[in-house]
Each structure stands twice: as structure tokens, then as C-alpha cells.
C-alpha positions as CSV (number, residue, x, y, z in Angstrom):
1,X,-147.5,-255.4,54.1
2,X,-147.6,-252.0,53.0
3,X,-144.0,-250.6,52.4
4,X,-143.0,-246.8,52.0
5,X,-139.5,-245.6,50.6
6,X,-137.3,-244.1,53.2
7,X,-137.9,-240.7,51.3
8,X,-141.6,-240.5,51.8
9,X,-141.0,-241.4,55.4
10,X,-139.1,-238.7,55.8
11,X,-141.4,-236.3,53.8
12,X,-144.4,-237.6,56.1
13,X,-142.2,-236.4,59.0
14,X,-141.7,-232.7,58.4
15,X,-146.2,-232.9,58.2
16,X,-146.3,-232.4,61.8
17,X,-146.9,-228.7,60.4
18,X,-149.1,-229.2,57.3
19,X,-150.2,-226.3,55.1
20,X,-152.6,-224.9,57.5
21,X,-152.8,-221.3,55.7
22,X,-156.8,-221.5,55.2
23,X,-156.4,-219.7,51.8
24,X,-158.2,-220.5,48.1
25,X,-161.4,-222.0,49.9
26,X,-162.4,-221.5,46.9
27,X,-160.5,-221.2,43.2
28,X,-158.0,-218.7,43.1
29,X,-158.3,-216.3,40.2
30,X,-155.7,-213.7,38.4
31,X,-153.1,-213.3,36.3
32,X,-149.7,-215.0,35.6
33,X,-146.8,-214.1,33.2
34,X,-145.3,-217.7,31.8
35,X,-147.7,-218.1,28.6
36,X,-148.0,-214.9,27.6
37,X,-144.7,-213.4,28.2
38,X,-142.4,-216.4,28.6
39,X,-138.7,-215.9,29.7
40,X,-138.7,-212.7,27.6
41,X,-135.7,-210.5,29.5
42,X,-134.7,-208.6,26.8
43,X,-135.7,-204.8,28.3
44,X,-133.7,-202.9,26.3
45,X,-135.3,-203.7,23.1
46,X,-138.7,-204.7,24.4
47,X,-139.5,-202.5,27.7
48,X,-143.6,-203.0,27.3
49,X,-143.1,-206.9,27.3
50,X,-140.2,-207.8,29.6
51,X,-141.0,-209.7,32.9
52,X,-140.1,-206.9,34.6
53,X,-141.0,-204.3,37.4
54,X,-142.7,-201.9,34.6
55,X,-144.7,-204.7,33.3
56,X,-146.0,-206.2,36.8
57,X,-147.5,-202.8,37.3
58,X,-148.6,-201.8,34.4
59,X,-150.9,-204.9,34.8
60,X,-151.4,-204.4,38.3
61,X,-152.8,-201.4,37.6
62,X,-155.3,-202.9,34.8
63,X,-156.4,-205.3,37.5
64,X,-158.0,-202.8,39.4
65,X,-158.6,-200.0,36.8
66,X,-160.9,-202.6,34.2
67,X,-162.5,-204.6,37.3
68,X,-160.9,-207.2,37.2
69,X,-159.7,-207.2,40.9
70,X,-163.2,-206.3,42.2
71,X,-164.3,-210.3,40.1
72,X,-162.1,-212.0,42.1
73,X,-158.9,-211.8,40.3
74,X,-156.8,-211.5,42.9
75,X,-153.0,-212.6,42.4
76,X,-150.5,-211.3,40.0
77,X,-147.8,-213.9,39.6
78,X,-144.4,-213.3,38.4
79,X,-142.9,-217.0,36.6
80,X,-139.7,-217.8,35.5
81,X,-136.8,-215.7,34.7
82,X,-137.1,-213.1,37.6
83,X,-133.9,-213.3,39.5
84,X,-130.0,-213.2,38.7
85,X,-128.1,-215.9,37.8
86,X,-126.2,-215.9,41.0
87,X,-127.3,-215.7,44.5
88,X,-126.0,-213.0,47.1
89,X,-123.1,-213.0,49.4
90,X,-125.8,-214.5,52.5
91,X,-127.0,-217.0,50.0
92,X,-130.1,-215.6,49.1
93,X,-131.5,-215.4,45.9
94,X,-132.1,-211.6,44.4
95,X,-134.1,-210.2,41.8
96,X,-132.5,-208.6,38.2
97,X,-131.8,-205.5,39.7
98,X,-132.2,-204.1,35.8
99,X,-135.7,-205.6,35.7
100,X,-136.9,-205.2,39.3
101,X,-135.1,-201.6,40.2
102,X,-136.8,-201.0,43.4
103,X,-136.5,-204.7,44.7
104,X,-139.3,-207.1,45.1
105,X,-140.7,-206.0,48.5
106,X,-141.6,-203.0,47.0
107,X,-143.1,-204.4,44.3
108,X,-145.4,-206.0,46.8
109,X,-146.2,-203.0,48.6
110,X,-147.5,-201.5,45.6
111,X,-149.4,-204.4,44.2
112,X,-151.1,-204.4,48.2
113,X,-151.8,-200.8,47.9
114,X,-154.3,-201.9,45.2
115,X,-155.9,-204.6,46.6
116,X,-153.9,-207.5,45.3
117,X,-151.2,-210.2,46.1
118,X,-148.1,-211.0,44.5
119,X,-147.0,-214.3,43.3
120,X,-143.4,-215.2,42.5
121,X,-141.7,-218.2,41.4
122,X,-139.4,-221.1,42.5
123,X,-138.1,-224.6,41.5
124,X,-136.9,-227.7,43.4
125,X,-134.2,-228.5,41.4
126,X,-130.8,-226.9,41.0
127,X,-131.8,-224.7,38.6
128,X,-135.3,-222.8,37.5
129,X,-136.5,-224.7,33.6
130,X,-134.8,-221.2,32.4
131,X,-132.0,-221.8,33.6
132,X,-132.1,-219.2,37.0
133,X,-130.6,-220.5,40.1
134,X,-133.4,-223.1,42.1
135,X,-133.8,-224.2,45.1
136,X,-132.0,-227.3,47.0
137,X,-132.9,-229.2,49.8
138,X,-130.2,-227.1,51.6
139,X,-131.6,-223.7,50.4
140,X,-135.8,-224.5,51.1
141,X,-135.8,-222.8,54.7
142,X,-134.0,-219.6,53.4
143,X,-135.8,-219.0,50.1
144,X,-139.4,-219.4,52.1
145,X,-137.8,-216.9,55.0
146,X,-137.0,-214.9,51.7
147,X,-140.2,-214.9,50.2
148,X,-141.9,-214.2,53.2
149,X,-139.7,-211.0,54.3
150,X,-140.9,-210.1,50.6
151,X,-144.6,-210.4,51.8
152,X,-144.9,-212.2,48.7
153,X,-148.4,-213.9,48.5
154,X,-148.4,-217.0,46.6
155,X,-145.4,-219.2,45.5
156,X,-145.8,-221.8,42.3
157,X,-143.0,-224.1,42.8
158,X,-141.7,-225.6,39.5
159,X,-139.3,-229.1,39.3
160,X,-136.9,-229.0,36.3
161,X,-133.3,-230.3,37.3
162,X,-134.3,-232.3,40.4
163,X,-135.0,-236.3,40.4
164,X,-138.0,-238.4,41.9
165,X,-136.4,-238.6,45.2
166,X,-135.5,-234.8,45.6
167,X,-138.7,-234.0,45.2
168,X,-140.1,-236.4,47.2
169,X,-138.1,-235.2,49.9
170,X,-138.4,-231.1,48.7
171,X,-141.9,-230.1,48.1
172,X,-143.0,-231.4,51.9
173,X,-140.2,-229.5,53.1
174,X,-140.9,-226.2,51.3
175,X,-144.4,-226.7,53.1
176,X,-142.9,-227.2,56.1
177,X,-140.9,-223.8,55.8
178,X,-143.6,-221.6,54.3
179,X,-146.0,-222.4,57.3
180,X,-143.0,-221.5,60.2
181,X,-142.1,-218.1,58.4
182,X,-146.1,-217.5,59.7
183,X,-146.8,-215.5,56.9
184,X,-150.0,-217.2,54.7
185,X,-148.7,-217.9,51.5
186,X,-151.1,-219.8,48.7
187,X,-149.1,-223.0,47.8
188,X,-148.5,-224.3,44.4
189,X,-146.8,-227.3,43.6
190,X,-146.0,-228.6,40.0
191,X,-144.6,-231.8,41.6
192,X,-147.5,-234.3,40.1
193,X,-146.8,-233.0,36.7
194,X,-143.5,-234.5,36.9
195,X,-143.9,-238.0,37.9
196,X,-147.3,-238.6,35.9
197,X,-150.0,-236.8,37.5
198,X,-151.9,-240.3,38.2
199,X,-152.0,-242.8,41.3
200,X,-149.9,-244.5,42.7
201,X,-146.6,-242.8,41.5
202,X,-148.1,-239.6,43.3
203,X,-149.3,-239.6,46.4
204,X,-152.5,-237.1,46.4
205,X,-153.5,-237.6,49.8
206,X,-149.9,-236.0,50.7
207,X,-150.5,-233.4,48.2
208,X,-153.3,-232.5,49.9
209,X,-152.1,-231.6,52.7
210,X,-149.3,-230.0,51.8
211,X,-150.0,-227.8,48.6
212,X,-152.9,-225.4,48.3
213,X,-153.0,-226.2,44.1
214,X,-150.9,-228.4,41.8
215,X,-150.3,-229.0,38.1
216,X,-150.9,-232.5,37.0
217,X,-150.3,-232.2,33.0
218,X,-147.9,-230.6,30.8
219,X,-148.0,-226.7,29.7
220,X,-150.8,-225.3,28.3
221,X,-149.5,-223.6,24.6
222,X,-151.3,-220.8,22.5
223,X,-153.2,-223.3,20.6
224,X,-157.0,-225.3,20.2
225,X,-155.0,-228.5,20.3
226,X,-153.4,-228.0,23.6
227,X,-156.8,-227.0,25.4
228,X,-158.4,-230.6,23.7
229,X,-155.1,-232.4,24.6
230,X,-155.2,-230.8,28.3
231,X,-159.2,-231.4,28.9
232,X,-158.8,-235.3,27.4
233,X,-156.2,-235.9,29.8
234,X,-158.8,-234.7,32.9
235,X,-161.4,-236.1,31.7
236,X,-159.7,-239.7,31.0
237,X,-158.2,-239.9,34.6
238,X,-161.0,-237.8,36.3
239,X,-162.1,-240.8,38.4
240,X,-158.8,-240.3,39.9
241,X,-158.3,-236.4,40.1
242,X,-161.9,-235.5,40.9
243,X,-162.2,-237.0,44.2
244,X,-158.6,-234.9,45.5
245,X,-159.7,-231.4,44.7
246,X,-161.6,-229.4,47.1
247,X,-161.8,-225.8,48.9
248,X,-157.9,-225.2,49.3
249,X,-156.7,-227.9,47.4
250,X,-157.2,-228.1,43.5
251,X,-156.0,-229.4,40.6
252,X,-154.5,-227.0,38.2
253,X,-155.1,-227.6,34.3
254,X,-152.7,-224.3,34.0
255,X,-153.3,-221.2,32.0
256,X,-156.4,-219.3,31.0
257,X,-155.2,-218.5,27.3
258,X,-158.6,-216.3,26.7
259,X,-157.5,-213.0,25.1
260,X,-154.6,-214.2,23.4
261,X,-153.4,-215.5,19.5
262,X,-154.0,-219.3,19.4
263,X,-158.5,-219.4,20.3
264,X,-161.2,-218.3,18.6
265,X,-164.1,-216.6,20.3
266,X,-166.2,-220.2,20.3
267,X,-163.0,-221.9,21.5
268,X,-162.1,-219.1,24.1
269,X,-166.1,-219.9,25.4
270,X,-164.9,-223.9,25.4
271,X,-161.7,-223.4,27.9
272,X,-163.6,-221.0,30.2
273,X,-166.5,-223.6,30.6
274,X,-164.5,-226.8,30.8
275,X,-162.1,-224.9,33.3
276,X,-165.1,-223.9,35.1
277,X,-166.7,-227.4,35.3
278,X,-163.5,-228.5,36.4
279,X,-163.0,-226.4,39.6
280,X,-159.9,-225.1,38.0
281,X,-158.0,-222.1,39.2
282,X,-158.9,-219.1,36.9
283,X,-155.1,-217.4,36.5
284,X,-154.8,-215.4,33.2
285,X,-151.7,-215.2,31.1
286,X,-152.4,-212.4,28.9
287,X,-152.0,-208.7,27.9
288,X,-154.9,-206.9,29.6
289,X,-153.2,-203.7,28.2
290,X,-154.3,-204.6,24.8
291,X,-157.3,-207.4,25.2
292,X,-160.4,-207.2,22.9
293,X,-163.4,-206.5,24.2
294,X,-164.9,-209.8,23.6
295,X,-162.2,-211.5,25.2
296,X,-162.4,-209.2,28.4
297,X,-166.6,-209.8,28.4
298,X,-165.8,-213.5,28.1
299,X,-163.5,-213.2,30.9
300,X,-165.5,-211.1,33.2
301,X,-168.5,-213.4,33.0
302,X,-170.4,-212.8,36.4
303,X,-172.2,-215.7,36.2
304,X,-169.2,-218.1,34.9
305,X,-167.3,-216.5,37.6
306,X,-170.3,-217.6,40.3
307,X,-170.0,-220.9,39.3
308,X,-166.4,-221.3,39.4
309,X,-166.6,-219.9,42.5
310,X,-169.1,-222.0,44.3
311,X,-168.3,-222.7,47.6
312,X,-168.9,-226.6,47.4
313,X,-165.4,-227.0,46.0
314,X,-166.5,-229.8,43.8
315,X,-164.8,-231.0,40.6
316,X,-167.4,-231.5,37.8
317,X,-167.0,-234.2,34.9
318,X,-167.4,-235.6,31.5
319,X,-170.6,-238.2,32.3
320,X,-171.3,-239.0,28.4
321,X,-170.0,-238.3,24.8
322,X,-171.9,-238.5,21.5
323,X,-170.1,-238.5,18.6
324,X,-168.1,-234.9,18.8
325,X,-170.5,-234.0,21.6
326,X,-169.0,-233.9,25.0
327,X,-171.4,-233.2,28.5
328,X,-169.9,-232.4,31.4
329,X,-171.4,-231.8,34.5
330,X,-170.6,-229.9,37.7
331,X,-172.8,-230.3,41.0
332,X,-173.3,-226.6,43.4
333,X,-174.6,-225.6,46.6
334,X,-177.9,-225.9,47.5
335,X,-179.2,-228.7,44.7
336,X,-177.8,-226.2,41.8
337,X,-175.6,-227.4,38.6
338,X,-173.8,-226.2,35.9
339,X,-173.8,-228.3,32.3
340,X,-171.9,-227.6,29.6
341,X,-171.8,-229.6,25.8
342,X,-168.6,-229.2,24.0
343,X,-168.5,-229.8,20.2
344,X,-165.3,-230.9,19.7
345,X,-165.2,-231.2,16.2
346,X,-164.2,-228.6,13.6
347,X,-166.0,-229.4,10.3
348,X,-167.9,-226.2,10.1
349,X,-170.9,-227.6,11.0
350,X,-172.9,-226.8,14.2
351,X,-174.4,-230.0,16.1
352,X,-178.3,-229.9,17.2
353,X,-178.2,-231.7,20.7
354,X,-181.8,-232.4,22.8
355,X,-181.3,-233.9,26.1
356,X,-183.6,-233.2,29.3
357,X,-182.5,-232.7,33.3
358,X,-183.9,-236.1,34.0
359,X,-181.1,-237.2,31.6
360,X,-179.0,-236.1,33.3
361,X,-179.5,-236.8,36.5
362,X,-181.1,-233.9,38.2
363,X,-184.6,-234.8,39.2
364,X,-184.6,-233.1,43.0
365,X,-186.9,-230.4,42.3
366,X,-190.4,-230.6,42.9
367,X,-191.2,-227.3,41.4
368,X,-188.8,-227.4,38.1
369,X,-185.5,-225.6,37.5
370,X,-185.0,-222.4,36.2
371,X,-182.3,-222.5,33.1
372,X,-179.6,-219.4,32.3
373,X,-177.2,-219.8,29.1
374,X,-174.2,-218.7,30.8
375,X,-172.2,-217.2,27.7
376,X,-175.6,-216.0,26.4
377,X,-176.6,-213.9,29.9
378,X,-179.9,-215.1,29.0
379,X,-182.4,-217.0,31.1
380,X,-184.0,-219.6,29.2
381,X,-187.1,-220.6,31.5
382,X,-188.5,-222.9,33.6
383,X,-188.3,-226.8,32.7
384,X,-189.3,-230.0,34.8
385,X,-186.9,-232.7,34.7
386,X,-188.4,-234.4,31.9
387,X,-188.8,-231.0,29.4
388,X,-186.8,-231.4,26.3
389,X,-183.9,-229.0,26.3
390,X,-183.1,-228.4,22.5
391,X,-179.3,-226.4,21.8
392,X,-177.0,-226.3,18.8
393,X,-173.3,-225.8,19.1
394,X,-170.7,-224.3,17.2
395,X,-167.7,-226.3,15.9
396,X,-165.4,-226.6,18.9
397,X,-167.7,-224.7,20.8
398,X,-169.5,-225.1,23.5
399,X,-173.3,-224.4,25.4
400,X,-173.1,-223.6,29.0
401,X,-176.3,-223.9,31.1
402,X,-176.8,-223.3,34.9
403,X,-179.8,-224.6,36.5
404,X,-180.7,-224.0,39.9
405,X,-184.4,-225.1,41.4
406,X,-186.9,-222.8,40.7
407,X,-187.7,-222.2,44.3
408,X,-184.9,-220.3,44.7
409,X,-183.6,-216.5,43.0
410,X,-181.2,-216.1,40.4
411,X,-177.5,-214.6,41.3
412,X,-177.0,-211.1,38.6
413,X,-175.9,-212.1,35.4
């Protein structure tokens, strides 16, 4: 007999309104503050950098003025560290009034003037992981109204200071309240990163319908090792995670770090394409004030973006290692893949790797497939299944193909 505990009872209870806000159908893509700019609240000293009104804007307004809004990226989230210590006399939390002069709501109204959508953050748990107030099981309902009279756009919902059970009971219920304000706002819940991110402890089919995107692992940091740690971990599990994600529900792997201290150019090329494969949400956390060039290129890949963006919804994954080599595979519309090899090693040494499509399981094409390097912008040719495909790739580096059957035309690259 199959037994539930009395809190996921009454978690399944509050599901008689689901999420049913129809948003991210596919990936959602934008920008972020946590990595980048951590709980930095010191404006006095360090007005450019502070999560703050100024800074919001100032990259609101590199969204649209660089192109980035017109690729898909979309939201603009404010993390941690945003409001007082202390909630107002009605109970409801309120923004630094040093940082965010003009309030939130009219920070929204100017990030919607330009085409965009404001995120803002929460926590089920007494307090935020910084320390802010959070929200209780008693304070859910008027934080969503909150949020919603803000028109904010997207919530990420954090879990420091709250147990198993409170969450168990808390993340349905902020779910709940989001969908009766009626205002459609994207969903994300770190509550799998906190009890494991693996079957059975967390439920996914409940996830699923209630959270639009979740985090399953740990923070991404600044560094090579935490991109290998982070795509280890998915790829180990994936027979678990792949089958959960899908348009409006995905598995978040966190941070694009692309553009910042901690990757090199091949390594900036190795998150982007693993992320990719992976289905993941493409949210930035870094200064698009300053960025390099080759950074921004990297990140305004049309054709990396396409793929990401494929409206299958399906999670890709690692189907064989060699050695240092890595191949990871991700299925698209309309009999069309993505591959990319990951050289994983760092001895200074690029790898030589042949393989063919018939290797690798795509054989559907009667009339060959046409083959783009992705990172490249080049298109490589027509092959049949069984042409040898011959790449070398960099040390912790990575080749990204796209193949699509040769009957068909090739999006803009």
C-alpha cells in the first residue's frame, strides 16, 4: 500500500488550481543579478554595482539597446537582498527604499515600457539565505497579492531557513496563490535543490504541475570546476531529470556565467552548448555594461539560440564518453538534432574525434543531413548517415554540430 505523509496530502489539496499560466513553452532567457552581483548593498561606495534601482536599469536598458531583448532575453530578475529587513505596518514586505527610490511597481513599468518582464525574489523560509525577511506559510497569499499588484513577472522562490515539511507544505501553496492573484507569473522553485534534486525524496510529477522551472543542484560559482561539477551531476541522474522537463516545466542547471572572470573563451563555448543540449533556461548573470565582444557574440548565437529554443521541449543527454570526450545529444522538431563533444580535459592538448550520424543514431533521412558548426556559423555539408565526420576539440572545449535532413532549409546563422 502506497502511503503519503499528511503534508503532501495536504500540498496535493491546494492543486485543485495548478500553475496554469501557459508561460516558458519554451526556455526562458535573460538576465539575473545573484552571480554576478551577489548581496552587494553597499551604494554609497559602489553605486554602478549595487542591486539596486540604478543598476536594474542600467541593464534594462542594455537589453534592448545591444539586442539582446529582440534574441529572446526576456526577463530581468532582481535576487536576493532587495527588500528591508522588516516588513510594513500591513505586513507586507517593502523594498530598500535607499536602493529602489521609486518603489518596485515603477520599476516594472519601466522595464515593460521596453519590452521586458521583471523578476524578483522570495524564500520559504523565515528568512531570505541573506538574511532578508522570507516568507511563512502564514505570509504566502499576501506576498503573491504583493508581487502581483507590483506586475512583477517572474518569482524564483529560494528555501534557506525552512525544513522538509514547510516546504512540502509552502511551495504548493505559493502556486496556489500566484494563479488566484490572476496575474501570469513564470514560476520558479528551488525546492528540489534542497532535499536532493533526485527521486523519491522529490516528487517531480508535483513539481510539474506546480512550478514553471526549478533548480535541482547547488549554485553555479565563477569557476571551470563548478560548470564540470554542475553538468556531471545532470548527466549522472539524467535518466531521472530528462524525462520531467518539458515546454513550461524545466530543469534549471542555474546561471549562464558567459562574460564573466572564472571561463575562458573554449570553456564559455562548453557551458552554452551543454546548457543548450540540456533544455536549460538561458538567464545571464553578468555585466552587459562592460562584456567583451566575444563573450556577447558567444551569447547572441542565433543558431545556439534556435536550438535552445526548439519548440519540442526535449531534454538532450550524454549517450557515450571516450576517454575526456563527452557526446551529448539533443533530439528537435521535425527529425532535426543538435550534437555536441565536450573535451573535458585540460592538458593542452586538443583531441581528434571521428564518429558518423549512423553512430549516433540518426539514420531517418533518406537524402542525407546537412551539418552547421554552431560556434563556427559555418555549414559543413552534406553527409549520409554513414560519412565519417572528423573534429578536433580544444581542451575543455567543446564542437557543436546541428544537423537537420537535407530536405529541408537552414534557419539564419
Amino acid at each position: 500500500m502506497y502511503l503519503v505523509s499528511v503534508a503532501t496530502f495536504l500540498a496535493l489539496s491546494v492543486l485543485c488550481s495548478a500553475l496554469d499560466n501557459g508561460l516558458v513553452r519554451t526556455p526562458p532567457m535573460g538576465w539575473m543579478t545573484w552571480e554576478r552581483y551577489r548581496c552587494n548593498i553597499d551604494c554609497k561606495t559602489d553605486p554602478e554595482n549595487c542591486i539596486g534601482e540604478y543598476l536594474i536599469k542600467s541593464i534594462a536598458d542594455k537589453l534592448v539597446d545591444s539586442g539582446w531583448r529582440d534574441l529572446g532575453y526576456v526577463y530581468i530578475s532582481i535576487d536576493d537582498c532587495w527588500s528591508l529587513k522588516n516588513r510594513d505596518s500591513n505586513g507586507r514586505l517593502q523594498p530598500d527604499p535607499d536602493r529602489f527610490p521609486n518603489g518596485i511597481k515603477t520599476l516594472a513599468d519601466y522595464v515593460h515600457a521596453r519590452g521586458l518582464k521583471l523578476g524578483i525574489y522570495g524564500d520559504m523560509g523565515k528568512y531570505t539565505c541573506g538574511g532578508y525577511p522570507g516568507t511563512t506559510l502564514d505570509t504566502i497569499k499576501i506576498d503573491a497579492e504583493t508581487f502581483a499588484s507590483w506586475e512583477v513577472d517572474m518569482l524564483k522562490f529560494d528555501g534557506c531557513y525552512s525544513n522538509s515539511s514547510e516546504r512540502e507544505l509552502g511551495y504548493p501553496k505559493m502556486s496556489a496563490a500566484l494563479n488566484a492573484t490572476g496575474r501570469p507569473i513564470l514560476y520558479s522553485c528551488s525546492w528540489p535543490a534542497y532535499e536532493g534534486g533526485l527521486p523519491p525524496k522529490v516528487n517531480y510529477t508535483l513539481l510539474g504541475e506546480i512550478c514553471n522551472m526549478w533548480r535541482n543542484y547547488g549554485d553555479i560559482q565563477d569557476s571551470w570546476g563548478s560548470v564540470l561539477n554542475i553538468l556531471e551531476w545532470y548527466a549522472v541522474n539524467q535518466d531521472a531529470l530528462q524525462p520531467i522537463a518539458g515546454p513550461g516545466r524545466w530543469n534549471d542547471p542555474d546561471m549562464l556565467i558567459v562574460g564573466n572572470f572564472g571561463l575562458s573563451y573554449e570553456q564559455s563555448k562548453s557551458q552554452l552548448a551543454i546548457w543548450t543540449i540540456l533544455a536549460a533556461p538561458l538567464i545571464m548573470s553578468n555585466d552587459l555594461r562592460t562584456i567583451s565582444e566575444d563573450a556577447k557574440d558567444l551569447l547572441q548565437n542565433r543558431l545556439m539560440i534556435y536550438i535552445n529554443q526548439d519548440s519540442l521541449g526535449k531534454q538532450g543527454k550524454r549517450i557515450a564518453t571516450a576517454g575526456c570526450l563527452e557526446i551529448w545529444l539533443r533530439e528537435l522538431v521535425d527529425g532535426q538534432y543538435a550534437v555536441a563533444v565536450l573535451n573535458t580535459g585540460t592538458d593542452g592538448l586538443p583531441k581528434r574525434f571521428t564518429t558518423s550520424l549512423a553512430q549516433l543514431n540518426i539514420t531517418g533521412s533518406i537524402f542525407g543531413y546537412k551539418l552547421y558548426d554552431v560556434f563556427e556559423k559555418e555549414f559543413l555539408g552534406t553527409v549520409k548517415s554513414r560519412t565519417g565526420i572528423e573534429m578536433s576539440i580544444n581542451p575543455s572545449g567543446v564542437v557543436m554540430l546541428f544537423i537537420r535532413p537535407a530536405a529541408t532549409r537552414h534557419p539564419t546563422l
